[in-house]
C-alpha positions in Angstrom: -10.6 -38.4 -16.9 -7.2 -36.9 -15.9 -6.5 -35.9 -19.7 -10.1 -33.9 -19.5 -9.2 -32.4 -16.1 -5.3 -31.1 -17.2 -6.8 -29.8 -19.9 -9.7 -28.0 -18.2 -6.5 -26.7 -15.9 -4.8 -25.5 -18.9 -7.6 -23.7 -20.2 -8.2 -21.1 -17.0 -4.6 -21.0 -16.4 -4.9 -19.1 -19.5 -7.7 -16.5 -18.7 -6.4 -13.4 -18.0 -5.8 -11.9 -14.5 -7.5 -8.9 -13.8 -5.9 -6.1 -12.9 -5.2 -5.2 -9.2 -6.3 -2.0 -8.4 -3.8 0.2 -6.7 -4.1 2.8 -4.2 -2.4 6.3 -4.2 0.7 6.3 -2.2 0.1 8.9 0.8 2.7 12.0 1.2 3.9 10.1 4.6 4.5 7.0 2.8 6.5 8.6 -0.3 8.6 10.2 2.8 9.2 7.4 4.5 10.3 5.4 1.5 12.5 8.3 0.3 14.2 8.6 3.7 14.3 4.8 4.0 16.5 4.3 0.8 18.1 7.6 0.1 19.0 9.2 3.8 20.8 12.2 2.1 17.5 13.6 1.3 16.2 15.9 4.1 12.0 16.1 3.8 9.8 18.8 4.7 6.1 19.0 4.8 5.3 22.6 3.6 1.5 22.0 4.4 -0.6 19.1 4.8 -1.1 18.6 1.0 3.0 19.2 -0.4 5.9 17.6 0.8 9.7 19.3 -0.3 12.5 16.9 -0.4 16.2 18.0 -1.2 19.4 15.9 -1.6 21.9 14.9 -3.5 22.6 13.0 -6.5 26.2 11.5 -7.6 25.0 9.6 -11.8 28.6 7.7 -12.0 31.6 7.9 -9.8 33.0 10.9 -11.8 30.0 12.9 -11.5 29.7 15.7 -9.0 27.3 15.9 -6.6 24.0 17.4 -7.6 21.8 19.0 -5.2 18.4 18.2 -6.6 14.9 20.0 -5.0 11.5 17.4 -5.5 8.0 18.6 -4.7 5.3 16.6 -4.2 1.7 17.6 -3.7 -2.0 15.4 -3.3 -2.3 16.3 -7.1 0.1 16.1 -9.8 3.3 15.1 -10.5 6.2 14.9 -8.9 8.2 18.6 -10.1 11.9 18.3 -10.0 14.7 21.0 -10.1 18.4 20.9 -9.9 19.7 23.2 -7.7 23.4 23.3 -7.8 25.1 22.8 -10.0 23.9 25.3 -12.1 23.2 22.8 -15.7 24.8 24.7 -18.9 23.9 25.1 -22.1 25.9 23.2 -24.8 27.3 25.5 -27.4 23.8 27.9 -26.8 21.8 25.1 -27.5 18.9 24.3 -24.8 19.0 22.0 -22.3 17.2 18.6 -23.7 14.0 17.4 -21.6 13.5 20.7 -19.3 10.3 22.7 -18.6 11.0 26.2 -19.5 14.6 25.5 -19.1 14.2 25.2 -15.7 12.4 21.5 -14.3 13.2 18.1 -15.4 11.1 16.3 -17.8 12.0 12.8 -16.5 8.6 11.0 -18.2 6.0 11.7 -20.7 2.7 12.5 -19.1 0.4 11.8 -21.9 1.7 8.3 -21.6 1.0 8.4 -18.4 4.5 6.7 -17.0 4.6 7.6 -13.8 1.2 7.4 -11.7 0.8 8.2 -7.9 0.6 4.7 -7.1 4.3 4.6 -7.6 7.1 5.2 -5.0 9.3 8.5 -6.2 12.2 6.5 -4.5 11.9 3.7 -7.6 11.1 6.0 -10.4 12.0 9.6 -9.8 14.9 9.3 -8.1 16.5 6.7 -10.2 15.4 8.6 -13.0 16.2 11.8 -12.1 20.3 10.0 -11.5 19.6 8.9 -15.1 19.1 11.8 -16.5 21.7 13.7 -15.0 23.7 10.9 -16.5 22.6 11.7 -20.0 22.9 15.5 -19.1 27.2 15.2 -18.2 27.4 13.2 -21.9 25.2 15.6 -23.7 27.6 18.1 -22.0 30.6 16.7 -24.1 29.5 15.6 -26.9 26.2 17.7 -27.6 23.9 14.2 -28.6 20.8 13.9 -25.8 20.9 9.7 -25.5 18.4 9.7 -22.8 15.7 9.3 -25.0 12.4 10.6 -24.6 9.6 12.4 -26.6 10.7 15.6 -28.3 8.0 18.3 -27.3 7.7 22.1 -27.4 7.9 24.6 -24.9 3.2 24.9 -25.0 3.4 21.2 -24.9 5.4 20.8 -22.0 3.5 23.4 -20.4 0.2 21.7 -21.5 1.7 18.0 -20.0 2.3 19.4 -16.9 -1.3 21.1 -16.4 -3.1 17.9 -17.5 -1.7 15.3 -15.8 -4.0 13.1 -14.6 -3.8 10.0 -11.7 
């Protein structure tokens, strides 16, 4: 009877778990967790539905400091801007992985890789670091190693506008 009853445990260790359902994260709660691990950032609640967070950002030890603006509403993504310093072209060629030249594209929406049941202190803040990390290299030696989905300018646009939870 114990051979029948190990195996009988084997079997249902092997069903698979369903998946837990996960709530969105509130606007207090992605402040709190922001503040909690990166205190540099300064939070503001620009109305009841967006919250503002600005700090800064050092990649690697020989990095500067980047000054990096995050907003955060009850829908959509996370929309991420660096502030200062002012990110250059290499040799006229655009800046990889921006929107319009001018936001971050830190993670393919279509995929949907970042959700709102994610903390912004775990994935766009770390990835934002990351990609400023790529940014300095692409800076000297003009080869984007970051990664990602090459998309057009209507794409990007179209990614941003469709995101869904």
């Amino acid at each position: 009877m114990a051979i029948n009853n190990e195996r009988n445990w084997k079997q249902k260790r092997n069903v698979p778990k369903r998946e837990i359902l996960k709530k969105n994260l509130s606007l207090s709660e992605q402040a709190y967790s922001v503040k909690a691990i990166f205190p540099q950032f300064s939070l503001i609640f620009s109305s009841s539905d967006k919250i503002v967070m600005t700090g800064t950002l050092q990649p690697t030890h020989l990095s500067c400091n980047y000054k990096i603006k995050i907003e955060y509403g009850l829908e959509g993504a996370p929309k991420v801007w660096v502030i200062s310093p002012e990110l250059k072209r290499y040799k006229f060629k655009p800046i990889p992985h921006m929107y319009e030249q001018d936001r971050l594209c830190l993670f393919y929406p279509k995929a949907k890789e970042w959700k709102r049941t994610m903390w912004i202190s775990k994935t766009i803040i770390p990835w934002t670091s990351l990609w400023l990390k790529y940014y300095e290299i692409w800076q000297v030696t003009g080869e984007w190693l970051g990664g990602g989905i090459e998309h057009t300018e209507i794409e990007e646009e179209e990614d941003v506008q469709n995101f869904v939870d």
